[in-house]
Phi, psi and omega in degrees: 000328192275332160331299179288325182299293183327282202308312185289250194007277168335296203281332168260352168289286210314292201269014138297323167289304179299315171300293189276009138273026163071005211302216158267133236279327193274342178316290200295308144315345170287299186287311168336307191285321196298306185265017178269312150325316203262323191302311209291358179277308195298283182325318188289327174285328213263276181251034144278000189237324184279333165312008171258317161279348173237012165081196188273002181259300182302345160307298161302301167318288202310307179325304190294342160311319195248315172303311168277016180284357187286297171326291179334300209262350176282336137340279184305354173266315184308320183313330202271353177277336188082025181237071154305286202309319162326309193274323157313317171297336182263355169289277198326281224298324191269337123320318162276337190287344187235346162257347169243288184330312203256006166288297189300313191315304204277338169298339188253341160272332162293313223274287168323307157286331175236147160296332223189111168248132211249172180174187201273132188262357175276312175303329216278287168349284182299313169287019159242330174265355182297312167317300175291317179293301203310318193277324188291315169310338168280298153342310175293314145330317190298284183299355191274332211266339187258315150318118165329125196233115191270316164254083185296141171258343197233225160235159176299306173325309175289340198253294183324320205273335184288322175250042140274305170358285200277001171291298179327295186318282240259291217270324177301299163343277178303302208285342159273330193283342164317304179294340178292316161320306176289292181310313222228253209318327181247031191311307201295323220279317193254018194224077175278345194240143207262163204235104157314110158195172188303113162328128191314136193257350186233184159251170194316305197312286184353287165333278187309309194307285169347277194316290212287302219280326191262000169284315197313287202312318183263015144319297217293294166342283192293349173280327151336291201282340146315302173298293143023274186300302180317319174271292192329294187310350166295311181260354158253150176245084161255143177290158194280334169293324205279323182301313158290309177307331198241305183270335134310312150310299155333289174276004162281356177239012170305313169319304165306333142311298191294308195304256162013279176267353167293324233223015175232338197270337182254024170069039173251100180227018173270333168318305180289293190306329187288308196307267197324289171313305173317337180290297185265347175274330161313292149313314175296310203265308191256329168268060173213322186263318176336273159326317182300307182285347197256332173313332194290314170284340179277335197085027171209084173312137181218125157242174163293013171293082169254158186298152178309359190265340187296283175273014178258280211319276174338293177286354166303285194335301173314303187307295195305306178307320188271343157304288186354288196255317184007324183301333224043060182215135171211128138316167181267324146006279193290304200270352148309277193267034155283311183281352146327289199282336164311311191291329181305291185347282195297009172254298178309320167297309196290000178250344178300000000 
């Protein structure tokens, strides 16, 4: 542990050092991400030692949490940058990226140790259906903006911005009465398979200190790796969609990587599957509205319209998982071809 504390501590003086010697943009973006990566080591040890104290539904949620805090605050900076489509782009991205990418990852590294990885198939359920209102919330917005409007009462922009509101409202909601769900009334129902792991080596304070210090280290970071991103996306040609979908997800989902598959190679995969649902009906349900009101309030509307390939992308994604796991069983096979329709995906931005 103190190893890994070091290396992210290094990795982020370094590119910070770097940042303020002007070094070269991708040079910098590079180290930005490597130590958001290295926090996210950090993170995977910190609460792999606390899932021995709060068992595996709340271990999970606390991963997704801590995992999307990445997600949050490189929102609240794009917003405050005036890049909506980025930040629109890095919700979609980081949904599929926790339903396929770090699923599939942690399914072929557990799967390559095991035969056979077990979970709960009533949670797999409640995240599959939860995922279709998530897909259907997306959609509407969508489609409100692609539907004829014979009597505009307002401008679009304004009607549009009114209903994202109340989607937000509605989708904010749900996500809470989710947790009441998991945490307290069906807590036994959905986490049924008992979770093998090592006894805790730290205590909570331990812990909790850890955890605040390296939520710090990625404030820090991701406002790094955000400024970055804005000169780089200047000088590559790539699109500001394919960069949000793929590459700001990506490395915003390092923690959950790491976390995932250290913790499927060690046949917790009832563990993994909460970090994966919880990850992506988080970001959908609570950093997607969230970002619409604190936009609101910044003076920088971000509504819920996103493109059809964009909200196509979300429901591929949902579809692939819930064949997948329905079972509550997933093979390195099965998590082979999660990261397939990821990869269709990640091809398809890049030529859209």
């Amino acid at each position: 542990m103190r190893r890994a504390i070091l290396i992210a501590v290094g990795l982020s003086v370094l590119a910070q050092l770097l940042i303020l010697l002007q070094a070269p943009v991708l040079l910098c973006f590079i180290l930005a991400g490597a130590s958001l990566i290295a926090i996210g080591g950090v993170l995977a040890d910190t609460l792999q030692d606390l899932s021995g104290h709060v068992g595996p539904v709340a271990s999970g949620l606390l991963n997704a949490t801590f995992g999307n805090s990445v997600e949050l605050i490189i929102g609240f900076m794009a917003l405050s940058k005036g890049l909506v489509e980025v930040v629109k782009a890095t919700i979609t991205g980081s949904i599929i990226t926790n339903l396929l990418l770090v699923l599939g990852l942690a399914a072929v590294a557990g799967g390559l140790r095991h035969k056979q990885l077990q979970f709960s198939a009533i949670g797999a359920l409640q995240t599959i259906g939860t995922m279709t209102v998530v897909v259907m919330g997306l959609m509407i917005p969508s489609m409100f903006v692609l539907l004829p409007h014979p009597e505009a009462r307002a401008p679009l922009s304004v009607e549009l911005d009114e209903l994202s509101l109340a989607v937000s409202a509605i989708l904010m909601f749900l996500y809470f009465l989710g947790l009441l769900f998991s945490l307290h009334t069906h807590r036994d129902i959905l986490s049924p398979l008992a979770v093998e792991g090592q006894e805790p080596e730290m205590s909570l304070r331990s812990a909790g200190l850890i955890l605040l210090g390296a939520t710090s280290l990625v404030a820090l970071q991701s406002e790094a790796l955000l400024s970055m991103f804005e000169r780089l996306a200047a000088r590559v040609p790539l699109t500001p969609t394919f960069m949000g979908v793929i590459v700001l997800a990506s490395v915003g989902n390092a923690a959950d990587y790491a976390v995932a598959i250290r913790m499927a190679r060690n046949n917790q995969m009832e563990v993994v599957f909460q970090i994966v649902s919880n990850a992506a009906t988080q970001i959908a349900l609570f950093v997607a509205p969230l970002l619409v009101f604190v936009g609101l309030a910044m003076g920088q509307p971000m509504d819920l319209a996103f493109s059809l390939l964009e909200v196509l992308a979300v429901a591929l994604a949902t579809l692939a998982m819930a064949i997948q796991s329905a079972d509550g069983r997933l093979n390195w096979f099965e998590g082979a071809q999660l990261l397939s329709v990821y990869g269709l995906l990640a091809v398809t931005f890049l030529f859209y």
